[in-house]
N, C-alpha and C positions, 0 to 999 in steps of 0.2 A: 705845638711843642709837647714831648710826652709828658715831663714833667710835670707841666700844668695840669694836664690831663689827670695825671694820676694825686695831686694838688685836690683837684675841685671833687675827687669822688669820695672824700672827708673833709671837704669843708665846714660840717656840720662839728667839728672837732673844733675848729678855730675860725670862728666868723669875723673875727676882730681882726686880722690884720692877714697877708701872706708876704713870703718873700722865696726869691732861690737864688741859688750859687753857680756858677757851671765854671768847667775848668776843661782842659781836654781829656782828662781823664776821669770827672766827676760830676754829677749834679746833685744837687743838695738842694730840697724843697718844704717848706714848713708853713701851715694853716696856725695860726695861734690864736687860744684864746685866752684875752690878755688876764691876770692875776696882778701880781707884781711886777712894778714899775710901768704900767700903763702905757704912756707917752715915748718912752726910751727902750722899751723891751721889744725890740724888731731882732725877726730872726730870720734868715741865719746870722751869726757874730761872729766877729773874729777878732786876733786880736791887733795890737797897733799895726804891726809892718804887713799884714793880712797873712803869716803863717801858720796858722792855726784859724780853724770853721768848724762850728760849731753848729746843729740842730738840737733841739731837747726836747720831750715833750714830760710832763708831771711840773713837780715842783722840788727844791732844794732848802728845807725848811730851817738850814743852819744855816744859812747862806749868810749872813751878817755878820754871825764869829767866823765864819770862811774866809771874809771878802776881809774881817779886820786884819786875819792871819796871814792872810798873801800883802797887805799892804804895808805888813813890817818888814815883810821881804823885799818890800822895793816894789810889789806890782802896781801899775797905774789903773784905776775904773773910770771909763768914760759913762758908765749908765750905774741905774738901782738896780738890776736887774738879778734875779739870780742864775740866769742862763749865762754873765757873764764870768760867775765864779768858776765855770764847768771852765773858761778858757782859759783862766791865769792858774787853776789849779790844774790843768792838764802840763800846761807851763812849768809848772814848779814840783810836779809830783810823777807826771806818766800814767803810764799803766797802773801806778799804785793810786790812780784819783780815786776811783768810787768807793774806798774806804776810809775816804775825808769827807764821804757823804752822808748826810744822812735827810733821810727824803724817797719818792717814787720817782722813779727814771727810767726809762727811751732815749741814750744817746747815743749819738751820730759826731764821732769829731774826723775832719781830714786833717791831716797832718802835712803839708803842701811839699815843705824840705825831704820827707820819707817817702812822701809821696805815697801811704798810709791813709785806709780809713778803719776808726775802731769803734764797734758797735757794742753798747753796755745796758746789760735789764740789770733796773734794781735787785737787792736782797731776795724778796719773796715774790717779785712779779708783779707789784699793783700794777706797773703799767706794760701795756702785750708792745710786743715787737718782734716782727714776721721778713724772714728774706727768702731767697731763691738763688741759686747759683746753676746759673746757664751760659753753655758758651764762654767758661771763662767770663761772666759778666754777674754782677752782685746787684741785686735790687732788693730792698728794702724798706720797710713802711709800717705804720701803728695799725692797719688794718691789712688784712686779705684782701679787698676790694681794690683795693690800690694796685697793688703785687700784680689782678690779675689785668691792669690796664695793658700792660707788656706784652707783645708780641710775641716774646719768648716763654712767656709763663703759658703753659698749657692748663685746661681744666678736667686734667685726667685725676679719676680717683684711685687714692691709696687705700686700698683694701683692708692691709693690715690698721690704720686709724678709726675707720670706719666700725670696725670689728670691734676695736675699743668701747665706739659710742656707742652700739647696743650692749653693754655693760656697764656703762659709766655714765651715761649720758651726757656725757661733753669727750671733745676730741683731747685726749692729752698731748702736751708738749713733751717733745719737740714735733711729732706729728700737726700735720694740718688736713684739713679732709684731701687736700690736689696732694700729688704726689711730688711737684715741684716746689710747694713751700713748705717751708719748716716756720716752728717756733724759736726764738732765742729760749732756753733755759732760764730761769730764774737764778741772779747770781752769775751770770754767764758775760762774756764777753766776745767778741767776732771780731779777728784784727785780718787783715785782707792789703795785702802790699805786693809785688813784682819778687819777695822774696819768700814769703811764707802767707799762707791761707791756714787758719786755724783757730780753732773754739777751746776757750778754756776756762775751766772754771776760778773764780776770783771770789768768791765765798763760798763757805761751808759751816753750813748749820749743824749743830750735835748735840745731841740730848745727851746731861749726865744728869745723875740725881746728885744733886749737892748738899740738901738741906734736910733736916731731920724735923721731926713731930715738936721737937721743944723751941726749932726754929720759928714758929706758924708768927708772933708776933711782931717779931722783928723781918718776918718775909712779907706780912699783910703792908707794911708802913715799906718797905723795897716799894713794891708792887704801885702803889701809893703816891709814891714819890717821882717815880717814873711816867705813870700815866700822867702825872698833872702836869709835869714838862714836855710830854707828847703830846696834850691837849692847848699848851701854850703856844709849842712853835706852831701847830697847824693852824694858829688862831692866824697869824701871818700873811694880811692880805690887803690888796687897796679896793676888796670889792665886797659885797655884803655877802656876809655868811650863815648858814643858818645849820641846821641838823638832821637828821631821820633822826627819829621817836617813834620806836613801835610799843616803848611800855613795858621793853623785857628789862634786865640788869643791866648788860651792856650798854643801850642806850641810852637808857635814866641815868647812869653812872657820867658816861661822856656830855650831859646836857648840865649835869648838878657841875661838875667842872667849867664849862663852857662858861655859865654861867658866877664864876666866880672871879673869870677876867674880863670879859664882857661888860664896857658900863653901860650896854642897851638892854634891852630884853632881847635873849635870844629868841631866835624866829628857829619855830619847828615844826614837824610836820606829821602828819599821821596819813597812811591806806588804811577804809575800813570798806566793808562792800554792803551792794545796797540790799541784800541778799544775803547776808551774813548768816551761817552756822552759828548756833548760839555755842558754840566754846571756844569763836574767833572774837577773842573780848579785847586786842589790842587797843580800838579807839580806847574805849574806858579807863586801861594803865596808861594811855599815854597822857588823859586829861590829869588824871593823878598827877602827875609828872611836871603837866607843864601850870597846875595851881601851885605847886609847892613852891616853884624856880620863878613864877611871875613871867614865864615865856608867851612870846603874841606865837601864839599857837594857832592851825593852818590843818582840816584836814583835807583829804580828797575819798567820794565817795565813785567809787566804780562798780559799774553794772556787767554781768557777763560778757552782755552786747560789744562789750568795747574788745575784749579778748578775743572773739569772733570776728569782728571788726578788721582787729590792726595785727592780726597772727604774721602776718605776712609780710606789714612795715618791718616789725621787730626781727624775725628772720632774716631779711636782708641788712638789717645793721649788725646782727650778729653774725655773717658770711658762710657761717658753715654748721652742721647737726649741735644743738645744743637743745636739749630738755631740762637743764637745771631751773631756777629761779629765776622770772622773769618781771616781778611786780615793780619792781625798782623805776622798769621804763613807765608807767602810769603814774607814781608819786611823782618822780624826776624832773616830766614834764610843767606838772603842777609848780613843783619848786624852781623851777629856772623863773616865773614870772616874778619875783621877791630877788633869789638870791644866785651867785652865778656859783660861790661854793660852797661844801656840806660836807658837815662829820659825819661819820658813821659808827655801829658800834663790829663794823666788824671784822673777823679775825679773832676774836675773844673763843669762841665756840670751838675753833679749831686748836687753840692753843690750850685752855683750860678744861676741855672734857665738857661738850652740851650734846650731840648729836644722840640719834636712836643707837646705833654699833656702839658709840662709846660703853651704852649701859650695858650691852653685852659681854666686853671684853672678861671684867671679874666672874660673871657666871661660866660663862663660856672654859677660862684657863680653872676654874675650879672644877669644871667635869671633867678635862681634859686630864688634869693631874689626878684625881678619883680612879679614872679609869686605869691610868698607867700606875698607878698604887693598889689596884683593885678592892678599893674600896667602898664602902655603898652609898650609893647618889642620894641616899640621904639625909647625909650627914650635907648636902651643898647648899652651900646661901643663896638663893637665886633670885633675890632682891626682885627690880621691878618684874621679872618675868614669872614668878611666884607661880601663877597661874598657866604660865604657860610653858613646864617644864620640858615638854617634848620635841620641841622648837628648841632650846638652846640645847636641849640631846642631841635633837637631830641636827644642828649648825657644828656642833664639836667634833663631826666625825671630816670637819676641813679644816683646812691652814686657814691663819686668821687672815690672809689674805685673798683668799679664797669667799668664806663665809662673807667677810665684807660688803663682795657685790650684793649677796639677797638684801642688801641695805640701797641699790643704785637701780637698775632695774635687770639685766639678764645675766645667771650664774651661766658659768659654763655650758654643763649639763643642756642647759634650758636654751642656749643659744643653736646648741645642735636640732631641738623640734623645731626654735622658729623659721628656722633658712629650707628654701628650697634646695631642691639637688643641685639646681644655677648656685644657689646664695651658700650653701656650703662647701660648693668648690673654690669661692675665691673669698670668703670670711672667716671659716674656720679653722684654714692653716697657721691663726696668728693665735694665739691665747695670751688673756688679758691676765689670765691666772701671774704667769711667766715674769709677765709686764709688772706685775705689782708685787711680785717675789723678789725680782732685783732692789727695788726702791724700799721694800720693805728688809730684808737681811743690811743694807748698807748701814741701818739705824746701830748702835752704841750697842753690843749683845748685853750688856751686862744692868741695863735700862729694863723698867717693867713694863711685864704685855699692855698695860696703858698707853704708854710712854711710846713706845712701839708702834703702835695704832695711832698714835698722834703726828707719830714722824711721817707715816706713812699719808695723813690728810694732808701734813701741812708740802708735803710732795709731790701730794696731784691735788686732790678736792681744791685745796687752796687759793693755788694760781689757776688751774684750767676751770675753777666752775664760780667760785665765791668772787674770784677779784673779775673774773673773764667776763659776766654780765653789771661787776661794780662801775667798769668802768664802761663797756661797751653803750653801754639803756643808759648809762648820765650823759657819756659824750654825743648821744644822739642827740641829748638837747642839749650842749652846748654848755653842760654843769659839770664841776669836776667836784670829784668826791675823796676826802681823806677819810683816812682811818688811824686813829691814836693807836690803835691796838698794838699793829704792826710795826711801832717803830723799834728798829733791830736789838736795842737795849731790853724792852718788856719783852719781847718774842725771844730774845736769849736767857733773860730772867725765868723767863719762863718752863723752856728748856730743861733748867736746872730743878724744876720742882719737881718729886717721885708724884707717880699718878696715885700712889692713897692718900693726895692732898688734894687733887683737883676731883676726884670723887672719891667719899668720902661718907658713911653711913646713910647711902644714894643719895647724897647729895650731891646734883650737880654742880660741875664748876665752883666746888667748896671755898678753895682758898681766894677765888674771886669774888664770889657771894660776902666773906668776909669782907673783904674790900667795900662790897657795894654798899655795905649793912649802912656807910657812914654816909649815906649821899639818898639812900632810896627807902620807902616804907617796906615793911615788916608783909603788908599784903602782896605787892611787885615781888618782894625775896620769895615766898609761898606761891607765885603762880606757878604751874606747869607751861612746861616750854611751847609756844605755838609754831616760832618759824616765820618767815615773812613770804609767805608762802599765798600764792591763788586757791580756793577752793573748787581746784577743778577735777578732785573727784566727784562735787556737785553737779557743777556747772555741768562735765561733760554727760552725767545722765539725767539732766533734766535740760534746759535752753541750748543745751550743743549735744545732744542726741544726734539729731539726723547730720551736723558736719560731722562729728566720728564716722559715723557709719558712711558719709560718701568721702572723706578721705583715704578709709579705707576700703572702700569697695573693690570689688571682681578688677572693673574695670583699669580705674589709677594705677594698683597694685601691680596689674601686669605690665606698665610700662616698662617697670625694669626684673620684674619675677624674682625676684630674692627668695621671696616671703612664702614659709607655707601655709596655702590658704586658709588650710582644715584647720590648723591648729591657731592663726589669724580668728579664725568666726568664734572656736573656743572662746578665747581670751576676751572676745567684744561680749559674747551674751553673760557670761560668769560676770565680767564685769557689770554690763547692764543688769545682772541679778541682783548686784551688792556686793560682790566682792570688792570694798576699799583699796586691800591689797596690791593690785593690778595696776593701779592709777599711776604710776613708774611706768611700768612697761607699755600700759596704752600711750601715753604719751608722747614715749620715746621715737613711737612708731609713727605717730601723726607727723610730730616735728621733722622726720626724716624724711617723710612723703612731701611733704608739702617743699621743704627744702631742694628735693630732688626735681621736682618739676620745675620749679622758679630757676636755678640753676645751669640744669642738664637739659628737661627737657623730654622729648621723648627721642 
């Protein structure tokens, strides 16, 4: 049965239980792994007289004041379950349910009477949800693997996605790297009946500045107030919970909370390497962290060899080109043996201003107005780039959406050396430039170039690259991970705050930093941001030497000839000279190689 088939090629997502639906017009199939209501939470569900089925995958973290709200209505619950709120509130609300949600959502309802199925991605995307529409026929699924069990789903590449990833180094939604799947949108819905097929959007994010300078104390205790209710309801669970702790604010903030409804010790967890760069000091902040809170704290030490090792498990849970952040799948593992769910701290970074671009933004719109004032660049505050004024000269003569990529790995420009005459015929007609012009004009014009650059992460970086390996490397073992950050309240608080709050006399993530003052020491506020990142600008020119150089060799490369070769050898020896810089874009290129064979082939 196809179903099954395409069932069992993520069962690593839900080992605890399966179930499917079939109708003659539908099947419906779902892997779960259990959370809440253990015993009683089989899916699919429906409700009493079977008109209404239901599939979900996340979690519904209000689900209790949901289930109390529909039961003054008259609704009946046969289970604990929170998959079962999705059917009485689908019941009682329609099309208006996911904004009775609040939580990460993947849902799948048929509607039996309509004869209707309507497919819903949460808010910001923590959880993926992938279809295809062939032949008049709708398939869809929490992974690409699945999608491509179908006969009908071809593994033709889309060019233009592709095009994306060596700029971005993740595929952005709605693209998928096949030309026959797409991403749901984030916020998005997919309703598919005998009378209408159509996508539309069901929330909309917007940045205003709301709040002023005299505001900051009464916005620190907002902020505050919110997060400790997002760290309550995630608490929400019949199975053990624990955390990532890498030591930064984010983290140490959501463990000092955790810890404050928790009558256990929380269990948390640290990645340090055995090989550590001495300015990769996370284990150290996270011990900090977890003496203060009395957490039974957990690290894992990983050796290159392992990243060498298991390049290739990890690529195929991720189905398609992805170079972003990859360590998550090594702690992940570790923590499934303790606990099946885990906080995180993230989403903060994208919301309140951490990244390297962010710090650019104010130097960057300071030369820009300089020059169209012509006035002399030295009168510009060039904060962290002090020293390196010529570089944020030379970034300002782009659109910030433009300048951006030198922060991903290939600018424009640059994409034109890498491609061969083959790889420029069918990659460069798409410009990513373009692609992030739309997303980025949509933002509130009257919002600052922060704010703006923010809108712009929380539009792609966000869901395609932060939440796309949060959840992908934990579901591979079978852990599901929340994130306080994102709950739609704080992410809209957030919103509302002008960017000379969230950076702020270069301080990063200012008006968070305040927040965290009250949870975390004074050393954690003063470190410089590390990132939960592999050091595989190391790694790759010392114990993974010789795999760069034979993944990229003559030979591989020509399988499918994109790549120009001469400007390929550049790129490897400058790097193996010490160019740090490069470590983006070498990797972008391994991960694509190595993906293209495992997949395509020759």
């Amino acid at each position: 049965m196809l179903i099954k088939e395409m069932m069992d090629r993520m069962i690593h997502r839900g080992p605890d239980d399966s179930g499917f639906f079939t109708d003659k017009e539908i099947g419906l199939g779902m892997v779960r792994l259990s959370i809440i209501d253990l015993h009683q939470g089989h899916q699919p569900i429906s409700n009493e007289d079977g008109s209404i089925w239901v599939v979900f995958n996340g979690e519904i973290y209000n689900y209790l004041e949901l289930r109390q709200m529909l039961e003054t209505m008259g609704h009946r619950f046969e289970t604990s379950s929170d998959t079962e709120t999705i059917v009485h509130g689908f019941e009682e609300y329609g099309l208006d349910l996911p904004h009775q949600l609040n939580g990460m959502f993947a849902i799948a309802i048929w509607d039996v009477r309509n004869q209707s199925l309507i497919l819903i991605r949460d808010r910001f995307g923590v959880k993926p949800l992938f279809y295809a529409l062939k032949s008049n026929v709708l398939i869809f699924g929490s992974e690409i693997k699945t999608l491509l069990c179908h006969p009908l789903v071809s593994r033709d590449i889309d060019f233009e996605a592709l095009s994306h990833y060596f700029s971005l180094r993740n595929i952005p939604a709605p693209f998928s790297v096949y030309k026959d799947i797409r991403a749901l949108l984030p916020g998005h819905m997919l309703i598919w009946n005998k009378k209408e097929k159509r996508i539309s959007k069901w929330y909309e994010l917007t940045m205003a500045s709301k709040w002023e300078e005299k505001d900051e104390d009464i916005l620190i205790q907002r902020i505050d107030d919110i997060l400790h209710d997002s760290v309550r309801l995630r608490l929400r669970s019949d199975v053990n919970f624990g955390a990532y702790l890498s030591g930064g604010i984010d983290s140490s903030t959501i463990v000092g909370m955790m810890s404050e409804y928790s009558p256990q010790p929380v269990k948390t967890f640290s990645l340090t390497f055995a090989d550590s760069p001495a300015h990769k000091r996370d284990a150290h902040y996270a011990r900090i962290i977890a003496e203060k809170y009395g957490t039974e704290h957990y690290e894992y030490v990983m050796h290159w060899s392992e990243l060498q090792n298991e390049l290739q498990t990890i690529i195929s849970h991720l189905d398609q080109p992805f170079a972003g952040v990859i360590a998550s799948y090594w702690l992940s593992r570790f923590m499934r043996q303790y606990v099946t769910v885990a906080l995180s701290g993230d989403g903060a970074d994208d919301l309140f201003a951490s990244y390297g671009h962010h710090r650019l933004v104010w130097p960057i719109a300071a030369v820009q107005r300089s020059i169209d004032q012509g006035t002399s660049l030295d009168r510009v505050d060039f904060g962290y780039f002090e020293e390196r004024k010529d570089f944020v000269i030379h970034l300002a003569k782009y659109p910030p959406w433009e300048w951006r990529l030198a922060y991903a790995a290939f600018m424009e420009h640059e994409k034109k050396d890498l491609f061969s005459e083959k790889g420029r015929e069918v990659l460069t007609p798409y410009s990513t430039s373009t692609f992030l012009r739309h997303i980025y004009e949509a933002c509130n014009p009257e919002v600052d170039e922060l704010n703006h650059m923010l809108y712009l992460d929380i539009n792609t970086l966000l869901h395609n690259e932060i939440l796309y390996f949060n959840d992908m490397l934990s579901m591979a073992h079978s852990m599901e991970v929340r994130t306080p950050f994102l709950d739609f309240r704080l992410v809209e608080l957030a919103c509302s705050i002008p960017g000379t709050m969230k950076i702020k006399k270069q301080a990063l993530k200012y008006i968070l930093r305040r927040v965290a003052a009250r949870y975390v020491p004074q050393e954690i506020l003063e470190r410089s941001k590390e990132g939960f990142v592999l050091p595989k600008n190391t790694w790759l020119r010392e114990g993974m030497a010789i795999t760069l150089k034979n993944v990229l060799s003559n030979e591989r490369l020509a399988i499918h000839g994109y790549f120009n070769r001469e400007y390929i050898d550049s790129l490897i020896q400058r790097f193996l000279d010490g160019d740090e810089t490069l470590t983006f874009k070498i990797w972008t290129l391994i991960i694509f190689q190595i993906w293209y064979e495992n997949y395509l082939g020759k």
